[in-house]
C-alpha positions in Angstrom: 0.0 0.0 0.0 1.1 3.4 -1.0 2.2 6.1 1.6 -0.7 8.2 1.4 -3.4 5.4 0.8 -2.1 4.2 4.9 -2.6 8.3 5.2 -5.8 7.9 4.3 -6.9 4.5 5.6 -5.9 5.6 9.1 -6.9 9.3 8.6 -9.4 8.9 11.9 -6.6 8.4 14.2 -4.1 11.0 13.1 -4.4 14.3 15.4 -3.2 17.3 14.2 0.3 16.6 14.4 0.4 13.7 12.5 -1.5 15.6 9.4 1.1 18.5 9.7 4.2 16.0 10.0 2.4 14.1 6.5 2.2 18.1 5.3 5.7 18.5 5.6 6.8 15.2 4.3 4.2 15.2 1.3 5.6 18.3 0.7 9.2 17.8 0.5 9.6 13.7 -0.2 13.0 14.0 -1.9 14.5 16.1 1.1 12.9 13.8 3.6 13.5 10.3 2.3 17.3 11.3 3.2 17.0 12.8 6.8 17.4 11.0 10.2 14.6 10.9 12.5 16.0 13.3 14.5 16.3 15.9 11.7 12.5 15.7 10.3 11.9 15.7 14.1 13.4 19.6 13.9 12.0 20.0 11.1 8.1 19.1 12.2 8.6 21.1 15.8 8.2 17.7 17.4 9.5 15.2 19.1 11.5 12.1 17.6 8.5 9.8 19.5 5.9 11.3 17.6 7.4 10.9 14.5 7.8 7.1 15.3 4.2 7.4 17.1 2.8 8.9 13.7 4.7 6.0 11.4 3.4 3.5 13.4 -0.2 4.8 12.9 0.2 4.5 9.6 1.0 0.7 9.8 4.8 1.1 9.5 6.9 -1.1 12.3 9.1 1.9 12.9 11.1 5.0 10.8 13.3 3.2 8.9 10.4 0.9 7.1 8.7 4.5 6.7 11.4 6.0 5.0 12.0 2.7 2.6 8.6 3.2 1.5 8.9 6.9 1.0 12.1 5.9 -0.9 10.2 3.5 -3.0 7.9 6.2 -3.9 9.7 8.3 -5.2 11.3 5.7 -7.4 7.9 5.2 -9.2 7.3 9.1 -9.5 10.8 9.2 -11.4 10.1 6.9 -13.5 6.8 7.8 -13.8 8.1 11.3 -15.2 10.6 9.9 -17.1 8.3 7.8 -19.3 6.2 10.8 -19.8 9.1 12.9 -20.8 10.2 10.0 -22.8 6.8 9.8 -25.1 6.9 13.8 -25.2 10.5 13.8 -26.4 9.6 11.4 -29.0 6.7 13.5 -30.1 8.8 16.2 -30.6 12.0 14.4 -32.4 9.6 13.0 -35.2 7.4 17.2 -35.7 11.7 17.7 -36.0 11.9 15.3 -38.9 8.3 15.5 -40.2 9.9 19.5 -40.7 12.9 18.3 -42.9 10.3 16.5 -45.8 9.8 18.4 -48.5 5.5 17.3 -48.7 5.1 19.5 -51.7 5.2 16.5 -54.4 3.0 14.5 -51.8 0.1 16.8 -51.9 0.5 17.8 -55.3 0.1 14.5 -55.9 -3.2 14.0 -53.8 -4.3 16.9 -55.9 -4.1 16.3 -59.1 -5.5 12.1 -58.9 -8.2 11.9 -60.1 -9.7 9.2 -57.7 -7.9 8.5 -54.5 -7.2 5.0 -52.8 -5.8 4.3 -49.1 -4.7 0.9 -48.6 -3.8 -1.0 -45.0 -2.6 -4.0 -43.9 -3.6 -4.3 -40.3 -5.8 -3.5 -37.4 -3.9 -0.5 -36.6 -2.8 0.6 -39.8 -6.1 0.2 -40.6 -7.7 2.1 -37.8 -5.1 5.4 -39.2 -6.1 4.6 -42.4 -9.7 5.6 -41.2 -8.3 9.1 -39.6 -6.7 9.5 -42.9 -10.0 9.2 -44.5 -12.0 11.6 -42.2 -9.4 14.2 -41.7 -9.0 14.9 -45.8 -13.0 14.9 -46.1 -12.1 18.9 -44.4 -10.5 19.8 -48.2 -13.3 18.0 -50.0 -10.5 15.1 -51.0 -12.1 11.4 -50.2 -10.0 8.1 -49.8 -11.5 4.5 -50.9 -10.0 2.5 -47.9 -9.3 -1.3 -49.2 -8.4 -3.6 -46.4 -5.9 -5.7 -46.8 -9.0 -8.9 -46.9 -10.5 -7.1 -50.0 -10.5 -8.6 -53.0 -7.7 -6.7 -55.0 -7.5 -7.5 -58.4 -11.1 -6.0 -58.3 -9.4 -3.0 -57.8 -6.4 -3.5 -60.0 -8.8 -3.5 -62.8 -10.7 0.0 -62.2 -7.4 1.8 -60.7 -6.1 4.1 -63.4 -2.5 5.8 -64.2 -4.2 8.8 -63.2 -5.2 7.8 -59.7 -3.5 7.3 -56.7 -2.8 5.1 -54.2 -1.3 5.5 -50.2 -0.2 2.3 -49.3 -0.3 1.8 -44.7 1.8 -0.7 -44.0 4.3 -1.3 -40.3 7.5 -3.1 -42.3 7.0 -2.4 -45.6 7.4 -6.4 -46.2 3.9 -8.2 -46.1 3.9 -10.3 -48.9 0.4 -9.6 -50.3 0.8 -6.2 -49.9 3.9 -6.4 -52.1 2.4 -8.2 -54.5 -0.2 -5.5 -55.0 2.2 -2.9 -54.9 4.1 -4.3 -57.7 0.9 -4.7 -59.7 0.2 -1.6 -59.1 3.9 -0.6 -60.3 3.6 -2.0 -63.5 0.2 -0.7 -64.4 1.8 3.2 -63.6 -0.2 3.5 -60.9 1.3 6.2 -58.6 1.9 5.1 -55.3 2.6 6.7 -51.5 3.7 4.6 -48.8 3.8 5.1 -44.8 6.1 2.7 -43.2 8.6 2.1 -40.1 11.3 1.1 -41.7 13.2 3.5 -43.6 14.5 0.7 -45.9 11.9 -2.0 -47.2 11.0 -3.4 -50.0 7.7 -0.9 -50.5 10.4 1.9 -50.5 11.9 1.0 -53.8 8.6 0.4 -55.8 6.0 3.9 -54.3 7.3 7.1 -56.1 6.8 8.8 -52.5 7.7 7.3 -49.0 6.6 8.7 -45.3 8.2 7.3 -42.9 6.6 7.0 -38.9 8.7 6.3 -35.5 6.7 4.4 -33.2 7.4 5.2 -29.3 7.6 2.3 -27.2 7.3 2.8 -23.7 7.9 0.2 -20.6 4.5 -1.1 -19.6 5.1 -2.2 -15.5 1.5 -3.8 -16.3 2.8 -6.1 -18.9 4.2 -6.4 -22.4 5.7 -2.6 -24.1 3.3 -0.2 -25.3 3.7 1.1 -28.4 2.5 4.6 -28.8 0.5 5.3 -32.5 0.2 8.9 -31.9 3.2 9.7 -34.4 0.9 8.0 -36.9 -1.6 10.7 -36.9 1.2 13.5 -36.2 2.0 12.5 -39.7 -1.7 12.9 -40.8 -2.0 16.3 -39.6 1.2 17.2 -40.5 0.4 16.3 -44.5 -3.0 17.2 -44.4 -1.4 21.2 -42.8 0.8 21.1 -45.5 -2.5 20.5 -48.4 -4.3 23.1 -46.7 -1.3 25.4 -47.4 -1.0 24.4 -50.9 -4.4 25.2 -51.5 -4.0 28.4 -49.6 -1.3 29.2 -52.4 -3.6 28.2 -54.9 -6.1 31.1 -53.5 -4.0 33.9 -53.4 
């Protein structure tokens, strides 16, 4: 049990001096987890046997236990903060790199097809080709989203040289994705892709590649969390960057 849940669990039997000793602590942790007894005494206006009185209350068998939970808690917190700093870092490297593409052959490309196709291979590259979908419905452009079980050579035969198609994939190596992709090649369909991998297979056949970083993130609950938000960074980012095209366009 945390620190301030055995605050709260025995809150009834703490007097006053015990909620202004957990003021002071809560209030300085880092300071306190390295002080004697004696010292946060001096520091509370008490005595030493009412800081022991007032860990005991609290279910600890004396100061030292006290001050290895308080220890432990800050632990968490750190890393806590650090995993949150880590996801914002992240966040903040790929807007850097996202800065760097030159997007204006990517939207002028969305622009001028004629008919425009967004094609996924799984669950999550699905659920971002969906956001891609909705988000460039605000500029009047709409994707055809065909999933990866769709029937594709339905669609090889009504895609045209002057469409255009965004290809969703994590690695850039799924084998029936390639497959369409080179179909897709030699029929001079133009092609985007989004990958991972800056190097893949899909990379040397689409005439435009976007690449995302995924942010992975130690999960204490299980398995790492990988963090999708840098896929639809990337969707914003290229649908800003149509808006301001058009915007040119306009003036």
């Amino acid at each position: 049990m945390k620190l301030f849940e055995r605050v709260n669990a025995n809150y009834q039997n703490l007097n006053e001096n015990d909620l202004y000793i957990w003021q002071i602590i809560s209030k300085n942790q880092k300071d306190c987890v390295h002080v004697s007894i004696e010292e946060l005494a001096k520091r509370c206006n008490v005595s030493r046997t009412t800081i022991l009185r007032f860990a005991k209350k609290i279910g600890c068998k004396g100061y030292s236990e006290f001050k290895v939970l308080l220890a432990q808690e800050l632990v968490k917190e750190q890393e806590h903060a650090d995993r949150q700093q880590q996801v914002f870092q992240a966040y903040a490297n790929y807007t850097g790199y996202l800065k760097t593409v030159n997007f204006k052959p990517i939207v002028d490309a969305i622009a001028k097809a004629r008919n425009l196709y967004v094609f996924s291979t799984g669950n999550v590259q699905s659920s971002v080709a969906k956001e891609l979908k909705r988000s460039f419905l605000n500029v009047k452009k709409l994707f055809f989203h065909i999933d990866d079980h769709m029937d594709k050579d339905a669609f090889l035969q009504v895609l045209q040289p002057t469409d255009l198609v965004l290809i969703i994939t994590y690695s850039g190596e799924t084998i029936r994705m390639l497959e369409f992709a080179r179909q897709l090649k030699i029929n001079n369909i133009p092609m985007i892709s989004i990958s991972v991998n800056k190097d893949n297979s899909l990379t040397h056949i689409a005439e435009h590649c976007l690449f995302v970083e995924p942010v992975n993130v130690d999960n204490p609950c299980g398995a790492r969390y990988e963090s999708l938000v840098n896929y639809y960074i990337l969707i914003d980012y290229l649908l800003m960057c149509y808006m301001q095209m058009k915007e040119g366009e306009c003036q």
